[in-house]
DRENDO-1510 file (C-alpha; in Angstrom, 1 decimal, always signed):
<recs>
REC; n; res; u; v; w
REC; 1; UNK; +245.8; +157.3; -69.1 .
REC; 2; UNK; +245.8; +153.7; -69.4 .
REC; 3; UNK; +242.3; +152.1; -70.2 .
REC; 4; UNK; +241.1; +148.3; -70.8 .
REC; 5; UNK; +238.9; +147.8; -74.0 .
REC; 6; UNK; +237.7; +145.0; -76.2 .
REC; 7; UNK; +238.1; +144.7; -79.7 .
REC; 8; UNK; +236.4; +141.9; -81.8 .
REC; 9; UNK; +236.8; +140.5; -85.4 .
REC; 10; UNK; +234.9; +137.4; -86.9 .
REC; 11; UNK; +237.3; +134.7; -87.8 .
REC; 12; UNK; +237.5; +133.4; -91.3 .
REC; 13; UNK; +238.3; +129.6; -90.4 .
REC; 14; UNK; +238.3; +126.7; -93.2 .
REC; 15; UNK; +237.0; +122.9; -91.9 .
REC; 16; UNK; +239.6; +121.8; -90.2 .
REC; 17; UNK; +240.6; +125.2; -88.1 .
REC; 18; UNK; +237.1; +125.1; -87.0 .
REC; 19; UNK; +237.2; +121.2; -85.8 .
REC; 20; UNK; +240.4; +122.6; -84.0 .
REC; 21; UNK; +238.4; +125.2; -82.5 .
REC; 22; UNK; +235.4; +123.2; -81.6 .
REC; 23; UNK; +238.1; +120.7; -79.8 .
REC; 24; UNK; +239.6; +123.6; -77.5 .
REC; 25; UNK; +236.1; +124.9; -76.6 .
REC; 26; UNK; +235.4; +121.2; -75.9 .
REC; 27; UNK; +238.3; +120.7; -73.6 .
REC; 28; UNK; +237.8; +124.4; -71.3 .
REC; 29; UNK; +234.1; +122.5; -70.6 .
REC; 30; UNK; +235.4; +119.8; -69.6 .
REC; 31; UNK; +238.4; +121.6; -67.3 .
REC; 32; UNK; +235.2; +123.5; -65.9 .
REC; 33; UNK; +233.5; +120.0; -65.4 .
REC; 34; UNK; +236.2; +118.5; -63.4 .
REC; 35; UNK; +237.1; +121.2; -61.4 .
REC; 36; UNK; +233.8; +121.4; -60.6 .
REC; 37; UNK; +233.0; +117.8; -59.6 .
REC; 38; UNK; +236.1; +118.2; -58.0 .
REC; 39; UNK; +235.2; +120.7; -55.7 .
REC; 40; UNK; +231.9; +119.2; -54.7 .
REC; 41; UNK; +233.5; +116.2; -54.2 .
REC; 42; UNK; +236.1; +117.8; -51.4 .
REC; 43; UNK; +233.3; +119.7; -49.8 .
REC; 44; UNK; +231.5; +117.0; -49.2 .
REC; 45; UNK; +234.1; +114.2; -47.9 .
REC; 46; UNK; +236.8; +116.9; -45.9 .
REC; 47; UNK; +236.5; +119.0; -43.1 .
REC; 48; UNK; +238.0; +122.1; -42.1 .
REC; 49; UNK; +240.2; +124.6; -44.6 .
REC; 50; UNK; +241.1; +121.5; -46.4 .
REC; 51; UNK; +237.1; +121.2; -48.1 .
REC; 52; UNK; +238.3; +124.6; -50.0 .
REC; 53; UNK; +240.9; +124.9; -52.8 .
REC; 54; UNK; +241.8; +127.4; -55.5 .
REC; 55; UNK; +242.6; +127.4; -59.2 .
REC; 56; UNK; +246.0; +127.0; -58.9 .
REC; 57; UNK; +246.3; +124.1; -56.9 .
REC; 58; UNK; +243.3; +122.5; -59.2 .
REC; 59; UNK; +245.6; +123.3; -62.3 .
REC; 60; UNK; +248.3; +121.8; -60.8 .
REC; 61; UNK; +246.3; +118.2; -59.7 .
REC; 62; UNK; +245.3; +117.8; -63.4 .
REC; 63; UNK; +248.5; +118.2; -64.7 .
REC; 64; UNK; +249.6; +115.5; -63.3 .
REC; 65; UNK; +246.3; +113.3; -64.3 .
REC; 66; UNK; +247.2; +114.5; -68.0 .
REC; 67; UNK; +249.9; +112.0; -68.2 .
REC; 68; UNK; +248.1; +108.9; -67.3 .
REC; 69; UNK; +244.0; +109.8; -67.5 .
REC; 70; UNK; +244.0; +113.2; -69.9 .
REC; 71; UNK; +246.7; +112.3; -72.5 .
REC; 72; UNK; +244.3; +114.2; -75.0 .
REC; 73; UNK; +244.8; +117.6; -73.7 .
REC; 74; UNK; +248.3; +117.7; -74.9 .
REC; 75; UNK; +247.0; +118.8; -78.3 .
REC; 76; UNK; +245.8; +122.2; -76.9 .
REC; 77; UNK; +247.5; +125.0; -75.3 .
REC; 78; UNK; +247.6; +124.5; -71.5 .
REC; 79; UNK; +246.1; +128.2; -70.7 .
REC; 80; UNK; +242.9; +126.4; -72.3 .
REC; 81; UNK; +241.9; +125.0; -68.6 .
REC; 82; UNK; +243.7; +126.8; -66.6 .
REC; 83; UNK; +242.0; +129.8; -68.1 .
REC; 84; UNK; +239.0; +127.8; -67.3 .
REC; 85; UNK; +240.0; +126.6; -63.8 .
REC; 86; UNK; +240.2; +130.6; -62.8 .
REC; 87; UNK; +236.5; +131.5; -64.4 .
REC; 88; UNK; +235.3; +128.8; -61.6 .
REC; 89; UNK; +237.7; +129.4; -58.5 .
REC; 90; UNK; +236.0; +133.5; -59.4 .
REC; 91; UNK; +232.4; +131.7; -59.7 .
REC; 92; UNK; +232.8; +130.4; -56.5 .
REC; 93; UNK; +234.4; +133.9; -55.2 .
REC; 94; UNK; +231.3; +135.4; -56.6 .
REC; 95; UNK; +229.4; +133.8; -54.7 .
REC; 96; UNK; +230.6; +133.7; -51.1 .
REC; 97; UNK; +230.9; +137.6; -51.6 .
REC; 98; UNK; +227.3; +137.9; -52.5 .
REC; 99; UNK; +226.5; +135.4; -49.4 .
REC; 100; UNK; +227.9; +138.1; -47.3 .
REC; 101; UNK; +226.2; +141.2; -48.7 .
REC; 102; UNK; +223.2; +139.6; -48.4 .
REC; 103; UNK; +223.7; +138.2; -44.6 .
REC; 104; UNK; +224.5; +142.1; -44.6 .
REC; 105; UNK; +221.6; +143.5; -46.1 .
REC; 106; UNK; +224.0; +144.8; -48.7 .
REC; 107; UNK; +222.3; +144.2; -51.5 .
REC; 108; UNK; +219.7; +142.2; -52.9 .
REC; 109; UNK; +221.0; +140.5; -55.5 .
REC; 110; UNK; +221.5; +136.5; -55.6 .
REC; 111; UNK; +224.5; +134.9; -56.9 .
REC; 112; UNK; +224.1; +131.5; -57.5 .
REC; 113; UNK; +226.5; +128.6; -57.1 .
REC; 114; UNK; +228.2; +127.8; -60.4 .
REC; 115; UNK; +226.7; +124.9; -62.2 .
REC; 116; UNK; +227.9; +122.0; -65.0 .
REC; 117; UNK; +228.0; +122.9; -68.6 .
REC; 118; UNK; +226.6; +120.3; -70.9 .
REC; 119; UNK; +227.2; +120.8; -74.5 .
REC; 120; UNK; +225.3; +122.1; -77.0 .
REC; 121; UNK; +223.6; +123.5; -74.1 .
REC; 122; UNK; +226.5; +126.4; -73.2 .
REC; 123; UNK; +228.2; +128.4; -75.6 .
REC; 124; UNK; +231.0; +127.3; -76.7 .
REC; 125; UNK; +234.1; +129.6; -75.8 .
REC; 126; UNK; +237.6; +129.6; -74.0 .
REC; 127; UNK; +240.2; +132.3; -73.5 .
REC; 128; UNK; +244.0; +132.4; -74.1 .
REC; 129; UNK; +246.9; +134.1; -72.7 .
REC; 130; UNK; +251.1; +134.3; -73.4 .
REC; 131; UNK; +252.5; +135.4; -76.6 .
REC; 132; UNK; +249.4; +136.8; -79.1 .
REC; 133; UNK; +250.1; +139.2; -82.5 .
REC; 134; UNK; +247.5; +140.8; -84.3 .
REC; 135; UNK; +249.0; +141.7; -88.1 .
REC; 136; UNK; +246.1; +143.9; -89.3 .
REC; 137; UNK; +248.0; +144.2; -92.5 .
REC; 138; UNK; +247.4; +140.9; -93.7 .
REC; 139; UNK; +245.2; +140.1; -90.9 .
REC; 140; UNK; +245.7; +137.3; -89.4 .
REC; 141; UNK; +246.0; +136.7; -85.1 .
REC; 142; UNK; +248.4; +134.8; -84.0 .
REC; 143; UNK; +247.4; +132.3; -80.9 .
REC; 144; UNK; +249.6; +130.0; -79.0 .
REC; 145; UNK; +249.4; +126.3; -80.6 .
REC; 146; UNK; +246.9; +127.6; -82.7 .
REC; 147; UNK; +249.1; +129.0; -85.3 .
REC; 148; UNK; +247.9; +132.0; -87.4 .
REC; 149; UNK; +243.9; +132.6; -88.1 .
REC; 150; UNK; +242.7; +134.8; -90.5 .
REC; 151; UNK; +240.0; +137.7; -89.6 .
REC; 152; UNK; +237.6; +138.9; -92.1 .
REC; 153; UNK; +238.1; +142.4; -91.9 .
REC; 154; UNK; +240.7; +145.0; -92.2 .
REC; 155; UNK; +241.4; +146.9; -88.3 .
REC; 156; UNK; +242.9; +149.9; -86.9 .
REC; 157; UNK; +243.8; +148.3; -84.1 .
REC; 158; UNK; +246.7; +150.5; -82.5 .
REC; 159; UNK; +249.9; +148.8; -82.2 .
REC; 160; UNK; +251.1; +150.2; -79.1 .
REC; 161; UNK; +248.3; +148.6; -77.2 .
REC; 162; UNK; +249.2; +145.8; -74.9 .
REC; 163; UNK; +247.9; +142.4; -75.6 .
REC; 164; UNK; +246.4; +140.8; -72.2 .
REC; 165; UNK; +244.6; +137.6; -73.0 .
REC; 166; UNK; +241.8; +136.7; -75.8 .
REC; 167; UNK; +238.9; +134.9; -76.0 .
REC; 168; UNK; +237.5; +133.0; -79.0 .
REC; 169; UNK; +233.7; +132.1; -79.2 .
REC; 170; UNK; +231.2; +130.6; -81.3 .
REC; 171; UNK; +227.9; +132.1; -82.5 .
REC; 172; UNK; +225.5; +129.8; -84.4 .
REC; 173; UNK; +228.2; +128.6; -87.4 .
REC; 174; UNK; +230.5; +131.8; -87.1 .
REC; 175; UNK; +233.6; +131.7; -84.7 .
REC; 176; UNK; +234.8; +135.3; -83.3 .
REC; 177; UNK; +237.5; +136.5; -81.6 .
REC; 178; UNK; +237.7; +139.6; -78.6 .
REC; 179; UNK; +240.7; +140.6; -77.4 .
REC; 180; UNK; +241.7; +142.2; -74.0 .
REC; 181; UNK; +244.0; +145.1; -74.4 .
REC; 182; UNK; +245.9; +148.0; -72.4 .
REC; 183; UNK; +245.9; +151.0; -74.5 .
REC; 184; UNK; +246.6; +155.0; -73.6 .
REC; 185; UNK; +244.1; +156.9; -74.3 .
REC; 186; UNK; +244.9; +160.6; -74.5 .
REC; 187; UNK; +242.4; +163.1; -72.7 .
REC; 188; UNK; +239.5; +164.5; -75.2 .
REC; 189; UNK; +238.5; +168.4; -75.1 .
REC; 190; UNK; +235.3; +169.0; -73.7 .
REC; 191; UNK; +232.2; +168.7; -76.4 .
REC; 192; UNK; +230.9; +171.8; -77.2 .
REC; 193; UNK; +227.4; +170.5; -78.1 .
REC; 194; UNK; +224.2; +171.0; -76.1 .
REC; 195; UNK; +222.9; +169.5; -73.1 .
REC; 196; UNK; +220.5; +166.5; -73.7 .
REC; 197; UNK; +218.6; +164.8; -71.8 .
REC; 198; UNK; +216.2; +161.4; -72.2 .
REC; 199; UNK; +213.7; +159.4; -71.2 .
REC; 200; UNK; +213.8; +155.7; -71.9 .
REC; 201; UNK; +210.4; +154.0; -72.6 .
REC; 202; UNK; +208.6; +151.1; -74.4 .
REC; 203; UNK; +206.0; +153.5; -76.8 .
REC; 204; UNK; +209.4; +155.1; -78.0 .
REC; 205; UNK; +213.1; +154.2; -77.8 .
REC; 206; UNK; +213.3; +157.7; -76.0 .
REC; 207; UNK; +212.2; +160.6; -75.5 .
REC; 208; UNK; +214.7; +163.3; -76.0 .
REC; 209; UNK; +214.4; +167.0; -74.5 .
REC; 210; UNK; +215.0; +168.6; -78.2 .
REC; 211; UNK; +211.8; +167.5; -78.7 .
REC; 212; UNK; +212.9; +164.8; -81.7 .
REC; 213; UNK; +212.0; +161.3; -80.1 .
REC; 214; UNK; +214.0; +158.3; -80.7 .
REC; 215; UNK; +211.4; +156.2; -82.5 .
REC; 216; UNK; +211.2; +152.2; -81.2 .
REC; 217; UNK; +213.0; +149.6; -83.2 .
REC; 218; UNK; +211.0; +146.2; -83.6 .
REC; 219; UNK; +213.8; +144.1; -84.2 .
REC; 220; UNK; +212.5; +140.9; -83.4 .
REC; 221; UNK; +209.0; +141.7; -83.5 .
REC; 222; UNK; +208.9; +141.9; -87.0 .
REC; 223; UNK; +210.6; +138.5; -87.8 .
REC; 224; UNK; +208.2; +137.0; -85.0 .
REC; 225; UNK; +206.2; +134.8; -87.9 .
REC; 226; UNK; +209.5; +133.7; -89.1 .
REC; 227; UNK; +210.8; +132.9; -85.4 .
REC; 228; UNK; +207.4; +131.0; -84.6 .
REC; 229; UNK; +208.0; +128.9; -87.7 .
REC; 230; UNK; +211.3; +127.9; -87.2 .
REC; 231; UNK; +211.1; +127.1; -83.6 .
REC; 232; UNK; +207.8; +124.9; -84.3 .
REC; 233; UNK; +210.3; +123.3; -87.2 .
REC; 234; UNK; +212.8; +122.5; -84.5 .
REC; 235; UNK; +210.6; +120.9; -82.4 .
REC; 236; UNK; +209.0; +118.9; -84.7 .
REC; 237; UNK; +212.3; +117.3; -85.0 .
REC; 238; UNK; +213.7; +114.2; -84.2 .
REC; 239; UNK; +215.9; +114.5; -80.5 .
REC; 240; UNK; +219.5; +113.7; -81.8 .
REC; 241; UNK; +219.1; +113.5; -85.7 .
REC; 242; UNK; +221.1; +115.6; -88.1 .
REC; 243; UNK; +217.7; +117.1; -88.9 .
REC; 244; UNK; +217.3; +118.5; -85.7 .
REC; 245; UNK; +220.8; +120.0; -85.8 .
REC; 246; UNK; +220.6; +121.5; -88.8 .
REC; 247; UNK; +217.1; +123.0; -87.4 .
REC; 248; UNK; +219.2; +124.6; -84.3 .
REC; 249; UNK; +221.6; +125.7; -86.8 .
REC; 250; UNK; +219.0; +128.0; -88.5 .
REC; 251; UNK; +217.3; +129.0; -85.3 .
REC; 252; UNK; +221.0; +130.2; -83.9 .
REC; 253; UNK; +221.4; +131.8; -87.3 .
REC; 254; UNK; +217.9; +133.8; -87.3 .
REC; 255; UNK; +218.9; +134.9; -83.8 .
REC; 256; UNK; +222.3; +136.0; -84.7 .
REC; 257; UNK; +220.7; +138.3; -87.5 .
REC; 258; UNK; +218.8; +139.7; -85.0 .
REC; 259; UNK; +221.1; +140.3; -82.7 .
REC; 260; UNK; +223.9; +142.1; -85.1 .
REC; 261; UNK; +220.4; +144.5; -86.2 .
REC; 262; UNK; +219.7; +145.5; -82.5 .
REC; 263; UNK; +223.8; +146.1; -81.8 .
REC; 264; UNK; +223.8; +148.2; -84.8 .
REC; 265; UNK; +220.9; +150.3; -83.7 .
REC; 266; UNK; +222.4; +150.7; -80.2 .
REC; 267; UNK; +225.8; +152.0; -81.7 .
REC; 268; UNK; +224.6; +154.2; -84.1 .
REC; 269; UNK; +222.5; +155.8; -81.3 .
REC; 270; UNK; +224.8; +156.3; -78.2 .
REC; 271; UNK; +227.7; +157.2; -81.1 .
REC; 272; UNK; +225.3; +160.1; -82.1 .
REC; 273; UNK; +224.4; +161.2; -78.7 .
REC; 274; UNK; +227.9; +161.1; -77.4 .
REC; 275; UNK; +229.8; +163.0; -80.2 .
REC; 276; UNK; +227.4; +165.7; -80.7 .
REC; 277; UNK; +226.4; +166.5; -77.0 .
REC; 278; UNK; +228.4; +168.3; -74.2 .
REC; 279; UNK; +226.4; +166.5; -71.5 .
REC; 280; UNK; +223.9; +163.5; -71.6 .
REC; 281; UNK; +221.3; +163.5; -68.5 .
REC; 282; UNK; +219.9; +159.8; -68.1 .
REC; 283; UNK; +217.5; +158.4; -65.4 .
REC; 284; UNK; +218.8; +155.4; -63.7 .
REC; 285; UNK; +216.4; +152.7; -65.2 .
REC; 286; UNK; +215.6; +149.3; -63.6 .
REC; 287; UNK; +216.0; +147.0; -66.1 .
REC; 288; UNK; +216.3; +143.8; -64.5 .
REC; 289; UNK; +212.8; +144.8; -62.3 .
REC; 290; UNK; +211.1; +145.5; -66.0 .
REC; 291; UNK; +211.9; +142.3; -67.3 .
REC; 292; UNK; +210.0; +140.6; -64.0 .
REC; 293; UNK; +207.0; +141.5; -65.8 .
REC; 294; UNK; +205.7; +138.6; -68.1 .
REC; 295; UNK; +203.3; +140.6; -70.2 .
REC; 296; UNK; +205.9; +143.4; -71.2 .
REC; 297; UNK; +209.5; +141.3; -70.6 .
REC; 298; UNK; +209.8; +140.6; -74.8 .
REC; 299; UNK; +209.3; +144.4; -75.5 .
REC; 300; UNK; +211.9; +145.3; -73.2 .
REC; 301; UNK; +214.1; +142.8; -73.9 .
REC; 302; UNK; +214.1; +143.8; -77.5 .
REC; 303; UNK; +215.1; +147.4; -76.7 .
REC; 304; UNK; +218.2; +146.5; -74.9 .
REC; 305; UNK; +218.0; +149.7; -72.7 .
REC; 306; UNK; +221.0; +147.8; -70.2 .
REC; 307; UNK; +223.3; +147.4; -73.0 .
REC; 308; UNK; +222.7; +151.1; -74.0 .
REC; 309; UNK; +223.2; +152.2; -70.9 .
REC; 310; UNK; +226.8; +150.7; -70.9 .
REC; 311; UNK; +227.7; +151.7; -74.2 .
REC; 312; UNK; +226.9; +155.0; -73.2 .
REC; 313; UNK; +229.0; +155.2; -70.2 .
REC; 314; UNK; +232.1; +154.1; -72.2 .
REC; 315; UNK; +231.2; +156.6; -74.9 .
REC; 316; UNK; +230.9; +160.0; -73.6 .
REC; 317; UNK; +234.3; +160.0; -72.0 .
REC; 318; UNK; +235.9; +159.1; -75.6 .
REC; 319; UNK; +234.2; +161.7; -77.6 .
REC; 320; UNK; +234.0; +164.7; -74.6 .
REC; 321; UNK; +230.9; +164.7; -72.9 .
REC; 322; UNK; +229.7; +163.8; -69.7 .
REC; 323; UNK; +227.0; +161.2; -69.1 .
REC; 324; UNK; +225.0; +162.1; -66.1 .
REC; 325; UNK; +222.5; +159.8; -64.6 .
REC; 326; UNK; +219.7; +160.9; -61.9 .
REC; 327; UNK; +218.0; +158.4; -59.1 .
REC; 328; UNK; +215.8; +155.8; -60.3 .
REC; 329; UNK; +213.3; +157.5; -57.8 .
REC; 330; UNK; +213.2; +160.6; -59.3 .
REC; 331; UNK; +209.2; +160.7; -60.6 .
REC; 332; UNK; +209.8; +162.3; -64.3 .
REC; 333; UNK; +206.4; +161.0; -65.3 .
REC; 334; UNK; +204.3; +162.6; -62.6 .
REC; 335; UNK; +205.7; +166.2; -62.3 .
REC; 336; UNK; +204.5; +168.8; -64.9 .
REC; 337; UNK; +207.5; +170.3; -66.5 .
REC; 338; UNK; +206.1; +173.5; -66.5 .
REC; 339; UNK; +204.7; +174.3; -63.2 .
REC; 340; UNK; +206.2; +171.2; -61.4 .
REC; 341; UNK; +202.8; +170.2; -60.0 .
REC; 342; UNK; +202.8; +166.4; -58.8 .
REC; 343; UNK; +199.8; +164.4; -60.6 .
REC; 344; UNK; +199.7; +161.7; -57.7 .
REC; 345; UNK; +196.8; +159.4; -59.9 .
REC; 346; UNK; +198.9; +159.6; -62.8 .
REC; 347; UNK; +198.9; +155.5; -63.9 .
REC; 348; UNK; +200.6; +154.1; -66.8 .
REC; 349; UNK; +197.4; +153.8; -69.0 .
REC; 350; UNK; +197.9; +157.6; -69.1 .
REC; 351; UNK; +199.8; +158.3; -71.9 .
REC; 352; UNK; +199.0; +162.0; -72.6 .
REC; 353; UNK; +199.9; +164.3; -69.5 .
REC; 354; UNK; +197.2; +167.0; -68.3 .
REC; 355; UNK; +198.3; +169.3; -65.9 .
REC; 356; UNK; +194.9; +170.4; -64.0 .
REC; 357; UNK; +196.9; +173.4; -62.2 .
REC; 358; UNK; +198.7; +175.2; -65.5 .
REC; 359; UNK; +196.5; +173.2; -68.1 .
REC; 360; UNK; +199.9; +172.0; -70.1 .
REC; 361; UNK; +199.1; +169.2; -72.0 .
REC; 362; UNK; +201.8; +166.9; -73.6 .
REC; 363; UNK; +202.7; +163.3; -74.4 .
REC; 364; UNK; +203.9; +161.6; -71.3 .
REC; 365; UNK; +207.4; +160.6; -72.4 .
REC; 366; UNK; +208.2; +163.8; -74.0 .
REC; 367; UNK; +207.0; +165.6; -70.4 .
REC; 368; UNK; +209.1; +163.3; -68.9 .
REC; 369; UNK; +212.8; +163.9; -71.0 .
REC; 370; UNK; +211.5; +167.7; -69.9 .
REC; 371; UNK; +211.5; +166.7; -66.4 .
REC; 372; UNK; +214.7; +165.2; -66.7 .
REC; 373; UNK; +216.7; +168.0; -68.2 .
REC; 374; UNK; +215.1; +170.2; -65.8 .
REC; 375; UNK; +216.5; +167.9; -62.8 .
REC; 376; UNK; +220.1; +168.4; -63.8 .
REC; 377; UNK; +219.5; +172.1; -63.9 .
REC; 378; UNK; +217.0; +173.4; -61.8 .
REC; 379; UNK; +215.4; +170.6; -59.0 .
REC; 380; UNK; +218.8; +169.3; -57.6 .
REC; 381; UNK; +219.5; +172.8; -56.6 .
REC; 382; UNK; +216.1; +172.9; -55.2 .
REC; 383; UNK; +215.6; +170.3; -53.5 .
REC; 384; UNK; +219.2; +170.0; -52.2 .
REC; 385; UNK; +220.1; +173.8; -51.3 .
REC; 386; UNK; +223.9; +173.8; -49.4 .
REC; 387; UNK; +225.1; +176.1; -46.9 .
REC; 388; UNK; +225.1; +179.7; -48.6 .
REC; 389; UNK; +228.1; +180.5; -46.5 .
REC; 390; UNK; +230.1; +177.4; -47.1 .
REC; 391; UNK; +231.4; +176.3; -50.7 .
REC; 392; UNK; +230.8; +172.4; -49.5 .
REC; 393; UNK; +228.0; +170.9; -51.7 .
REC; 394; UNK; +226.6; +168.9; -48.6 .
REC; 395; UNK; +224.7; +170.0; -45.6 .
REC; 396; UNK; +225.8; +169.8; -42.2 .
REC; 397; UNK; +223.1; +167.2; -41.4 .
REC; 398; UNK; +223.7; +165.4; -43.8 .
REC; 399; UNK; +221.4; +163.5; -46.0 .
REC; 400; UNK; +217.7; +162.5; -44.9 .
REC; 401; UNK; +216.7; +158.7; -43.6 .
REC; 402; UNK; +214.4; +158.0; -46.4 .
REC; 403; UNK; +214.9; +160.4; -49.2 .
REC; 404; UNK; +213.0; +160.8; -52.3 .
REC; 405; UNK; +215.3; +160.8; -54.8 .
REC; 406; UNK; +219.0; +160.9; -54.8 .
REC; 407; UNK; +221.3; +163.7; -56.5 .
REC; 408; UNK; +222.6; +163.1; -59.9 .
REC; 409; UNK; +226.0; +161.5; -60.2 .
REC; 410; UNK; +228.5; +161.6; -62.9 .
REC; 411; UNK; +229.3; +158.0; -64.4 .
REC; 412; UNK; +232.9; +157.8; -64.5 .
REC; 413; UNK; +235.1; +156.3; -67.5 .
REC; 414; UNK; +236.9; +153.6; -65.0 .
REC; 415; UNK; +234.9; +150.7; -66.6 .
REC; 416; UNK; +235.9; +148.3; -68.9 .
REC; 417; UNK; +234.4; +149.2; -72.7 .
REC; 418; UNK; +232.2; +146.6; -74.3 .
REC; 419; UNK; +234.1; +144.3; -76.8 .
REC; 420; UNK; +232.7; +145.3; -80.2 .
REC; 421; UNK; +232.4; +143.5; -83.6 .
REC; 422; UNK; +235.2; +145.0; -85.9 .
REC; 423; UNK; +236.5; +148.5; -85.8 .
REC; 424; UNK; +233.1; +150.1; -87.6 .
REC; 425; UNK; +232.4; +151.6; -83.5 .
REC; 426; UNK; +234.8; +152.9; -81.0 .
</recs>
């Protein structure tokens, strides 16, 4: 089976292949810019199917401004903006799609139109396609007009995997490189661990059924005397001197630190869950309504339960397990795991459950990873019973106007894995 997955290496770049860099990462803004202003500007003075255009015609207009207006962008690759043209014509595809769901109560989400970038402002990135060779034994990548780069580390990247485009960014003072492959990946025998199930939280990372809970990293927490002091530095600063640059500099650095800690974490974790457990049973949490909340927004932003989510769901497929996640709905907090009694009054303040029907008493997270486990193999069942006589797994009336809580469904593999730094994590 053919999957797409990421793989990323830091770059090991002297002065001038990083003013080089810089120069490219300069020039896909400015393609962005244009095409941009461009667009506006047609909207606003045409009529009809003419207002509208698309990245290929826009890639085609400023080639021929490169001669006379552009003579500067000869010294990149030309899939430099062009690469850039297509992230905008999808921006504005985005968009008009999510106008649509929304006319049709589809969803709630809002996509926004896409907007200018101004540097230092945006990060600093642009993508590549064509001819591109990775030589992990003396590694070095090989990029059109670019030449050869050397990477840092040492990959087992597989050499049968097809090459579809890279991307090259900057973070704080380091320059990376992710590239976009088409690999086979052979079907993995089914785990023969134990069934686990979890409750994500803010007290702890989570709560696992086994009883051992995931205790709750405090990544940036801890450095926050040293973040308040360099961001006070920073301002201090004067707008546009090289002390204020070098300021950002260390602020991007402190950030990147932190950032590389909290990955590591999440990798460890969802690398330990995946290889040692047959199935993984997850609630469906809300992240982006949790970060709404001004008071609690930096705790859960610090935990990264999103991005653990998704490493999750490319994970379990690779190492043999299933990753199974129940409705958001589902109220794990305020059913008793032992009698399944609903405490309606049960508020978040309550952080030790008391059952006043079978007395159990227990911490709330850890009755709630309980509640969980016992929803993959008990409540579905009974509180969805099928047809005795029929082996379908729906009934003939189908499902209810406003249920409860939805069945469980099994995440599928079909997604694109994250792009990870270096080959330490699948």
């Amino acid at each position: 089976m053919l999957v797409t997955r990421g793989y990323k290496y830091e770059l090991k770049v002297n002065n001038k292949e990083r003013t080089l860099l810089g120069k490219c990462a300069g020039i896909s803004r400015f393609a962005w810019n244009w095409g941009l202003a461009a667009q506006k500007s047609r909207y606003q003075t045409q009529t009809g199917v003419t207002r509208f255009t698309n990245a290929m015609k826009q890639h085609k207009e400023l080639n021929r401004l490169k001669h006379t207006d552009f003579p500067w962008m000869y010294e990149v690759s030309k899939c430099i903006p062009q690469e850039a043209l297509r992230d905008l014509d999808r921006a504005y595809q985005n968009f008009f799609t999510n106008h649509q769901q929304r006319k049709r109560k589809q969803t709630i989400r809002y996509v926004g139109l896409p907007r200018f970038k101004k540097k230092g402002k945006c990060k600093d990135s642009f993508r590549l396609t064509g001819v591109i060779h990775l030589f992990p034994e003396v590694k070095q990548v090989q990029f059109p007009r670019l030449g050869k780069l050397r990477i840092k580390e040492r990959s087992n990247f597989p050499l049968s995997a097809r090459i579809l485009s890279v991307t090259i960014s900057r973070t704080a003072d380091r320059w990376y490189v992710a590239l976009t492959v088409k690999e086979e990946q052979s079907d993995c025998k089914p785990n023969g661990g134990p069934i686990i199930a979890l409750d994500k939280g803010l007290s702890v990372f989570a709560a696992l059924s086994s009883g051992i809970p995931i205790a709750r990293p405090r990544f940036l927490l801890q450095q926050a005397r040293k973040q308040r002091r360099l961001s006070k530095a920073h301002s201090r600063k004067q707008k546009g001197s090289n002390n204020k640059r070098k300021s950002a500099l260390r602020l991007a650095q402190f950030y990147r630190r932190i950032t590389n800690q909290r990955h590591n974490f999440l990798h460890q974790t969802s690398t330990y869950l995946a290889k040692n457990h047959s199935v993984i049973v997850t609630e469906d949490l809300h992240v982006k309504g949790l970060m709404q909340n001004k008071k609690l927004s930096k705790y859960w932003g610090d935990l990264s339960h999103g991005l653990f989510q998704r490493l999750l769901a490319y994970k379990a497929p690779l190492y043999g397990s299933t990753l199974i996640e129940i409705d958001r709905w589902f109220p794990s907090s305020k059913l008793c795991s032992n009698c399944m009694y609903y405490h309606r009054n049960l508020t978040l303040a309550d952080r030790v459950f008391h059952c006043p029907l079978c007395g159990l008493v227990l911490d709330r997270d850890q009755n709630a990873a309980f509640n969980v486990a016992n929803y993959y193999t008990i409540y579905q069942f009974l509180l969805f019973p099928v047809a005795e006589s029929s082996a379908e797994t729906l009934n003939a009336c189908g499902e209810v106007v406003r249920p409860a809580f939805k069945q469980a469904r099994v995440v599928e593999s079909g997604r694109t894995a994250p792009k990870t730094v270096g080959n330490d994590y699948p």
